[in-house]
C-alpha positions in Angstrom: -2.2 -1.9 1.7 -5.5 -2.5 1.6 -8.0 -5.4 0.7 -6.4 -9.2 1.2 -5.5 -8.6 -2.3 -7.0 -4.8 -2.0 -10.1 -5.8 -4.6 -11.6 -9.3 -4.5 -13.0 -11.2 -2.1 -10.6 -14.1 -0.2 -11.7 -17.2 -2.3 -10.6 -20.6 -1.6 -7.8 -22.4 -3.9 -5.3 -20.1 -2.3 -1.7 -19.4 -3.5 0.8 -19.4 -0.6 2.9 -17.2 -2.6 0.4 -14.6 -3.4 -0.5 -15.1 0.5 2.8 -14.2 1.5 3.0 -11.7 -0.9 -0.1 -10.0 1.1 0.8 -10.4 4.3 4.5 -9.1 3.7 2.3 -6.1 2.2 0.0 -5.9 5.2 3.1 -5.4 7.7 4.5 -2.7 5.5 1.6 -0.6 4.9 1.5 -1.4 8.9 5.0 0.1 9.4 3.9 2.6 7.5 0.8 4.2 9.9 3.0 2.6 12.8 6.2 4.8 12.0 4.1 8.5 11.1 2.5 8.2 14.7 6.1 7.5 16.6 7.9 10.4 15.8 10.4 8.1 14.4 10.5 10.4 10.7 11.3 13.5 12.8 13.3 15.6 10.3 15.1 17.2 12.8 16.0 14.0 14.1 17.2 12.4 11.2 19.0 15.2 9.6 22.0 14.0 12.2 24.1 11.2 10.5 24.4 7.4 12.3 23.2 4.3 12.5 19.9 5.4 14.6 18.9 7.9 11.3 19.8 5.1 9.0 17.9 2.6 10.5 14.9 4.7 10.7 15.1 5.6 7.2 15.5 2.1 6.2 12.2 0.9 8.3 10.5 3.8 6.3 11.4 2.4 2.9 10.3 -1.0 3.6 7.2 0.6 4.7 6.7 2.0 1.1 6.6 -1.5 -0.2 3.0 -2.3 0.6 1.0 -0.3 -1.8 3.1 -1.9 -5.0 2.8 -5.4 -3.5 -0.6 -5.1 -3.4 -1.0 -3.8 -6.9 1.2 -6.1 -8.0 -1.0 -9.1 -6.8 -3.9 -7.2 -8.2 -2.1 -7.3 -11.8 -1.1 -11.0 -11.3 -4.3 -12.4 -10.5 -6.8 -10.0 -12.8 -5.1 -9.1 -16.2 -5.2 -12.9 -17.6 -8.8 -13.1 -17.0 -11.0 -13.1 -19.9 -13.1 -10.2 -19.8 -14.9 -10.7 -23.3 -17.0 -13.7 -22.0 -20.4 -12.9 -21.5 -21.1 -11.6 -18.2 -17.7 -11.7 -17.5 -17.6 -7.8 -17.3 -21.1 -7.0 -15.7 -19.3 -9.7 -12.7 -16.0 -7.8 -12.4 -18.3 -4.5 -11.9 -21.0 -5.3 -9.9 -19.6 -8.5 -8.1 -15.7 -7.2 -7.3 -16.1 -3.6 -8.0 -19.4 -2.5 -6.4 -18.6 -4.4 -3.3 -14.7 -3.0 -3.0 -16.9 0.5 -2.9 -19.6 -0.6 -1.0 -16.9 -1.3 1.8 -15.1 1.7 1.6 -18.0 4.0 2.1 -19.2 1.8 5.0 -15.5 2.3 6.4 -15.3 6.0 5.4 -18.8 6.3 7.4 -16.8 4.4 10.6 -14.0 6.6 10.4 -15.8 9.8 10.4 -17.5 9.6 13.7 -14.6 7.3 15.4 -12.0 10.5 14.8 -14.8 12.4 16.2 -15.3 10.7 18.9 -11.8 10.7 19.3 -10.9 14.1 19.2 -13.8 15.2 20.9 -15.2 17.2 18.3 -18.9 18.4 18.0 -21.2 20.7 16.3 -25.1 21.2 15.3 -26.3 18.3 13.8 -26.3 19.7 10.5 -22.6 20.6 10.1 -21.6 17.1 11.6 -24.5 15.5 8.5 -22.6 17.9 5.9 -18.9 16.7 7.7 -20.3 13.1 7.1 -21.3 13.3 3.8 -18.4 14.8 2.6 -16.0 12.1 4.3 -17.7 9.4 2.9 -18.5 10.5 -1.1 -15.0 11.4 -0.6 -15.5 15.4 -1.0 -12.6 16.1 1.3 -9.4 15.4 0.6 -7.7 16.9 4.2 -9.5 13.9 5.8 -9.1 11.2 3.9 -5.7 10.2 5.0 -4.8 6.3 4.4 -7.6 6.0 2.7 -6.6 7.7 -0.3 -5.5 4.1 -1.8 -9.4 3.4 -1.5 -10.0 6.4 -4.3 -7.3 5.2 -6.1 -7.8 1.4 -6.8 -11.6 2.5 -7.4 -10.3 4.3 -10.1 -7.9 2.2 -11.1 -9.4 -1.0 -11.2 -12.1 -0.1 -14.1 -9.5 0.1 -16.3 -8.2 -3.2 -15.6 -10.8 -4.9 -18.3 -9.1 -2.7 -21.0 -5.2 -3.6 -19.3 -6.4 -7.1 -19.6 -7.3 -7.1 -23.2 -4.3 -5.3 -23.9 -1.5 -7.5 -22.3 -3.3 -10.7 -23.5 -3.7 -9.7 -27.5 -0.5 -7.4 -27.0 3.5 -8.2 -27.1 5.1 -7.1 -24.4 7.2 -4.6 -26.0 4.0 -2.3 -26.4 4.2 -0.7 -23.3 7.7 0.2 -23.4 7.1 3.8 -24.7 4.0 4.7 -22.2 6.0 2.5 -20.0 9.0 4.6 -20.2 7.4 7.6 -20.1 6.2 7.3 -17.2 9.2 5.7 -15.5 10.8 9.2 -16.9 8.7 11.9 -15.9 6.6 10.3 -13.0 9.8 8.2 -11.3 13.2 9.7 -12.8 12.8 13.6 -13.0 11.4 13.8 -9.3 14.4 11.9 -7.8 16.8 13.9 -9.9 15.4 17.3 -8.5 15.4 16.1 -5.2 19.0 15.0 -5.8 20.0 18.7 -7.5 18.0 20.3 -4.5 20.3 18.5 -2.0 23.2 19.2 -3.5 22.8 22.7 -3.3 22.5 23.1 -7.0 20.1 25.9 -8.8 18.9 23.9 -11.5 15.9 22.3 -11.8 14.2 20.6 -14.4 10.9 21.7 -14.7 9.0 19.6 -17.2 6.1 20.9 -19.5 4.6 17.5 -19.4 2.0 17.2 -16.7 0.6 14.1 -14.5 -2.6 13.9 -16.5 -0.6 13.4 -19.9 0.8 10.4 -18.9 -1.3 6.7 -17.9 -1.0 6.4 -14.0 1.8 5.2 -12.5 0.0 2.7 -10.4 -0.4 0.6 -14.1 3.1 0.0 -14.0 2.7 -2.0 -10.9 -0.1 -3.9 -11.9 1.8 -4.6 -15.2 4.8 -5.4 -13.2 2.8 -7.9 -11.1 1.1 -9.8 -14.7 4.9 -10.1 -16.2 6.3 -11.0 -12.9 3.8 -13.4 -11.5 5.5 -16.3 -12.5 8.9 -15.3 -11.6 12.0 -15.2 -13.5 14.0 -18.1 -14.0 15.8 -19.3 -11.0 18.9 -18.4 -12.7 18.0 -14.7 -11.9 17.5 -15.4 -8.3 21.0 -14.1 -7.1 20.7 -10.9 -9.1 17.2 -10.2 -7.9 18.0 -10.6 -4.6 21.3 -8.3 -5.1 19.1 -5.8 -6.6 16.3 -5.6 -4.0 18.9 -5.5 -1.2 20.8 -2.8 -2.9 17.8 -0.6 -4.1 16.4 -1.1 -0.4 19.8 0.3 1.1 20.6 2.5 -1.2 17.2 4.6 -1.2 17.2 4.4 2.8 20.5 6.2 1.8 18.9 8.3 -0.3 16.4 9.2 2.1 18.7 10.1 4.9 20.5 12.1 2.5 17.2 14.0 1.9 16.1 15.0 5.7 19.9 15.8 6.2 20.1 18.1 3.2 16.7 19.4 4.6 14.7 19.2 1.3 11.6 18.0 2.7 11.6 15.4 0.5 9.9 11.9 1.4 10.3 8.7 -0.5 7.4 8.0 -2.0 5.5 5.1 -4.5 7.5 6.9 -7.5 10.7 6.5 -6.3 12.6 4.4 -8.7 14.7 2.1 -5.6 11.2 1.8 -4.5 9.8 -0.2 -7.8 13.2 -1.9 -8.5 12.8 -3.1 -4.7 9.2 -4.4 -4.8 9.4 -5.7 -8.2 12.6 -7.9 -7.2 11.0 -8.9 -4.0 7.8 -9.6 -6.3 9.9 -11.8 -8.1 11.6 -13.5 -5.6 7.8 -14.6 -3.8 7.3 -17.4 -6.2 10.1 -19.6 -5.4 8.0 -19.6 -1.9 6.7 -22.9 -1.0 3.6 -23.2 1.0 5.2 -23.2 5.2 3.9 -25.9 7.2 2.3 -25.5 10.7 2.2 -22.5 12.4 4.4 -20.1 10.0 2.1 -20.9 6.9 -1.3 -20.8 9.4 -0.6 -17.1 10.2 0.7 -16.3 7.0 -2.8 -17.1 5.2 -4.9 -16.0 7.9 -3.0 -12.5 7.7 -3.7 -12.9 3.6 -7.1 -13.8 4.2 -7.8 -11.3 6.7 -5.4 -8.2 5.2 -8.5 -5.6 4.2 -9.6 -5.9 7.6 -6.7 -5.2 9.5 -6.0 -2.7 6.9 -9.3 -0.8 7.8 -9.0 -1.5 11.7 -5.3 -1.1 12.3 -5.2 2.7 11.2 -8.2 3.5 13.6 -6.7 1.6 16.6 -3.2 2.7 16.2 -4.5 6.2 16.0 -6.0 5.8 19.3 -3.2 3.7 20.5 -1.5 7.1 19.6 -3.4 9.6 21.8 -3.3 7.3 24.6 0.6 7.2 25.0 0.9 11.1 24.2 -0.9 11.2 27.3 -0.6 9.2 29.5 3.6 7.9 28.3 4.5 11.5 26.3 8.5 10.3 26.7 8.0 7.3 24.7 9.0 7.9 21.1 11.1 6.6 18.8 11.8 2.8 18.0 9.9 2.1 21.4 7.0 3.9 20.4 7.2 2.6 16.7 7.5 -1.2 18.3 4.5 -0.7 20.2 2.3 0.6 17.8 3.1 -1.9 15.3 3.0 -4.8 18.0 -0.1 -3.6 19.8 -1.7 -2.0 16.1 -1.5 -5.0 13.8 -1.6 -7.6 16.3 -5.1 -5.7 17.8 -6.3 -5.4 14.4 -5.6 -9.2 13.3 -7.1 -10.7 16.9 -10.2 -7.9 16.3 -10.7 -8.7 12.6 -9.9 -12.7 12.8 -13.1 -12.6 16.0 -15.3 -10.6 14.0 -15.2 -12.1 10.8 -17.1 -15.4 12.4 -20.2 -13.2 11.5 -20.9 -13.9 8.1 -22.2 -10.6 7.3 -19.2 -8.7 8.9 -16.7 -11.0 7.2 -18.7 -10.5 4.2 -19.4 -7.5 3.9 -16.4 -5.2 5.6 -13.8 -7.4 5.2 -14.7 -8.8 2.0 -14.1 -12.6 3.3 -15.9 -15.1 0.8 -17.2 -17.8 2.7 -15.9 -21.1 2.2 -17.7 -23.7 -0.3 
C-alpha cells in the first residue's frame, strides 16, 4: 500500500514478478481510498441483495489485498538477508529504516496543511504549531487516516532482523504454534462472531486472550511472503488459482452478508478469505514472466514509482472528492468510484513519474534510488 515495496528504496536488478506484485498492490490500496470517497460501501445501499451489492462488495475485497501484497514482498525480499554481517544491521536501520521515517514525517507534515487548506480550517498560530506537531510525531490517531500503515511497518520492520535470523536458522514448522495462534484468535474468532452476530444468534465468544499476547498479525504476511516467494510447484497452480477465486467470491459474499445482516462489520486485513486470497495470488506472481513493450513499461514504472503515488493519490483523490460533492453531488456509485480511481491514480502516477526527475524529490519522498 505504501512504498514501491513500502520500505526500501527502488534499486536496479528488478524482478518483474515482484514488480507486478507492487503494482497489482498499488491499484488495490488505490481501490481502496477510491471506493471510501464514492459512496459505493453505503450500508444502506448494500444491505439490498443483487448483482450491484455483490459487485461492490467484491471491488471492496480486492481492495483489501494491497496491504498483504506489500508485506508479503517485504518478507520475500528482507528475511533471507544476512543480518549478522558487520554493518549489515547499522545499514538496514539507518540506510532503509531512517529514510522510510524520514519520508513519512515529511509526508505527515504535507498532509497536515494540505487538509487544512482544504477544508478551510484556521486558528492562532499556536494551536495550528501544536495541530502540526501532533500530526506528524503521530500524537493523533483521528487524523492519521491511510497513513496508519506508515506507523505500522515502522514498527514492524525493526523486528525483521530478529524474523530473519529466525526463518534462516529455524525449520519451518516453528512457527506453526505462534502461527496458529494468531490465525485463531486474530483471523478465526472475529469472523466467527461476525458470522453468529448475523445470524441472529446470542452467543458470542469472548476470548480472554488479548492482541498484545499474541506476535502481530502483519508477521504472518511477511512470513507468508519468505515461504512463498518462490512459488509452489506448478503442479499447484490449478488449486491456487481455485482457491484465490473462491476465497475472493466467497468473502465478497461474506461481506454482503454482513451490511445486509446490518452488523457493521467490514472485511478487514484479518479476515481469513482475505489471507488465503493474497497468499494464492502471492503464489501465483512467480510464474509471471517479464511483459514486453508497453504492458511490462507501465508495470515497472508503477513498481518503481508505488510510494509515491501511494502518498499523492490519497491527497488528490481527497480533493478530487470535494470538488465533485460540489460542483457533480448526483454522481456516486460506480461512476464516482471510476472516476476517482481513473483521475486519482492515473494523477498521482503522471504527478509522481514528473517529479521524480528531481533527484532530491525522487530521492528523498519517493524513496527512488538513482540508477548506477
Amino acid at each position: 500500500m505504501t512504498a514501491s515495496e513500502a520500505s526500501l528504496p527502488v534499486r536496479e536488478g528488478r524482478v518483474f514478478w515482484l514488480d507486478a506484485a507492487r503494482a497489482l498492490a498499488v491499484i488495490s490500496v488505490s481501490f481502496n481510498h477510491a471506493l471510501s470517497r464514492s459512496v459505493l460501501l453505503n450500508e444502506a445501499a448494500l444491505a439490498k441483495p443483487g448483482l450491484w451489492s455483490y459487485a461492490a462488495c467484491l471491488l471492496y475485497v480486492v481492495s483489501r489485498l494491497g496491504v498483504p501484497l506489500f508485506l508479503m514482498i517485504s518478507g520475500a525480499l528482507l528475511l533471507g538477508r544476512d543480518y549478522t554481517r558487520p554493518g549489515a544491521l547499522r545499514r538496514f536501520y539507518t540506510h532503509n529504516w531512517l529514510r522510510l521515517l524520514l519520508a513519512t514525517l515529511i509526508w505527515l507534515g504535507i498532509r497536515f496543511w494540505f487538509f487544512l487548506l482544504l477544508n478551510g480550517g484556521g486558528g492562532s498560530l499556536g494551536a495550528l504549531l501544536r495541530g502540526f506537531f501532533r500530526d506528524v510525531l503521530m500524537l493523533n490517531g483521528k487524523s492519521i487516516g491511510c497513513m496508519w500503515y506508515m506507523a505500522m511497518i515502522l514498527c514492524v520492520y525493526p523486528l525483521i532482523p530478529l524474523l530473519a535470523v529466525a526463518v534462516q536458522r529455524l525449520p519451518w514448522k516453528a512457527f506453526l504454534l505462534p502461527g496458529a495462534l494468531v490465525l485463531g484468535f486474530s483471523f478465526l474468532l472475529p469472523n466467527l462472531n461476525a458470522a453468529l452476530e448475523a445470524a441472529g444468534q446470542g452467543l458470542r465468544l469472548n476470548s480472554s486472550v488479548e492482541a498484545g499476547y499474541l506476535l502481530p498479525l502483519y508477521l504472518l504476511y511477511l512470513l507468508g511472503g519468505w515461504y512463498l516467494r518462490k512459488g509452489l510447484p506448478k503442479r499447484f497452480d490449478g488449486l491456487l488459482l481455485a482457491v484465490f477465486v473462491v476465497s475472493l467470491g466467497a468473502t465478497a459474499r461474506f461481506q454482503q452478508w454482513m451490511f445486509a445482516a446490518g452488523t457493521h462489520y467490514t472485511v478487514r486485513y484479518a479476515d481469513l478469505g482475505v489471507l488465503l486470497a493474497a497468499a494464492a495470488l502471492f503464489a501465483l506472481l512467480p510464474r509471471r514472466r517479464e511483459a514486453r513493450g508497453l504492458p511490462g513499461r507501465l508495470t515497472r514504472s508503477l513498481a518503481v514509482h508505488g510510494l509515491g503515488v501511494y502518498f499523492v493519490h490519497h491527497l488528490l483523490m481527497s480533493a478530487l472528492a470535494v470538488l465533485l460533492a460540489r460542483r457533480l453531488p448526483n454522481l456516486t456509485g460506480f461512476r464516482a468510484f471510476a472516476v476517482l480511481e481513473l483521475a486519482g491514480l492515473g494523477g498521482a502516477w503522471l504527478f509522481v513519474w514528473l517529479t521524480a526527475k528531481l533527484p532530491a524529490v525522487g530521492k528523498y519522498l519517493y524513496l527512488i534510488q538513482k540508477r548506477q
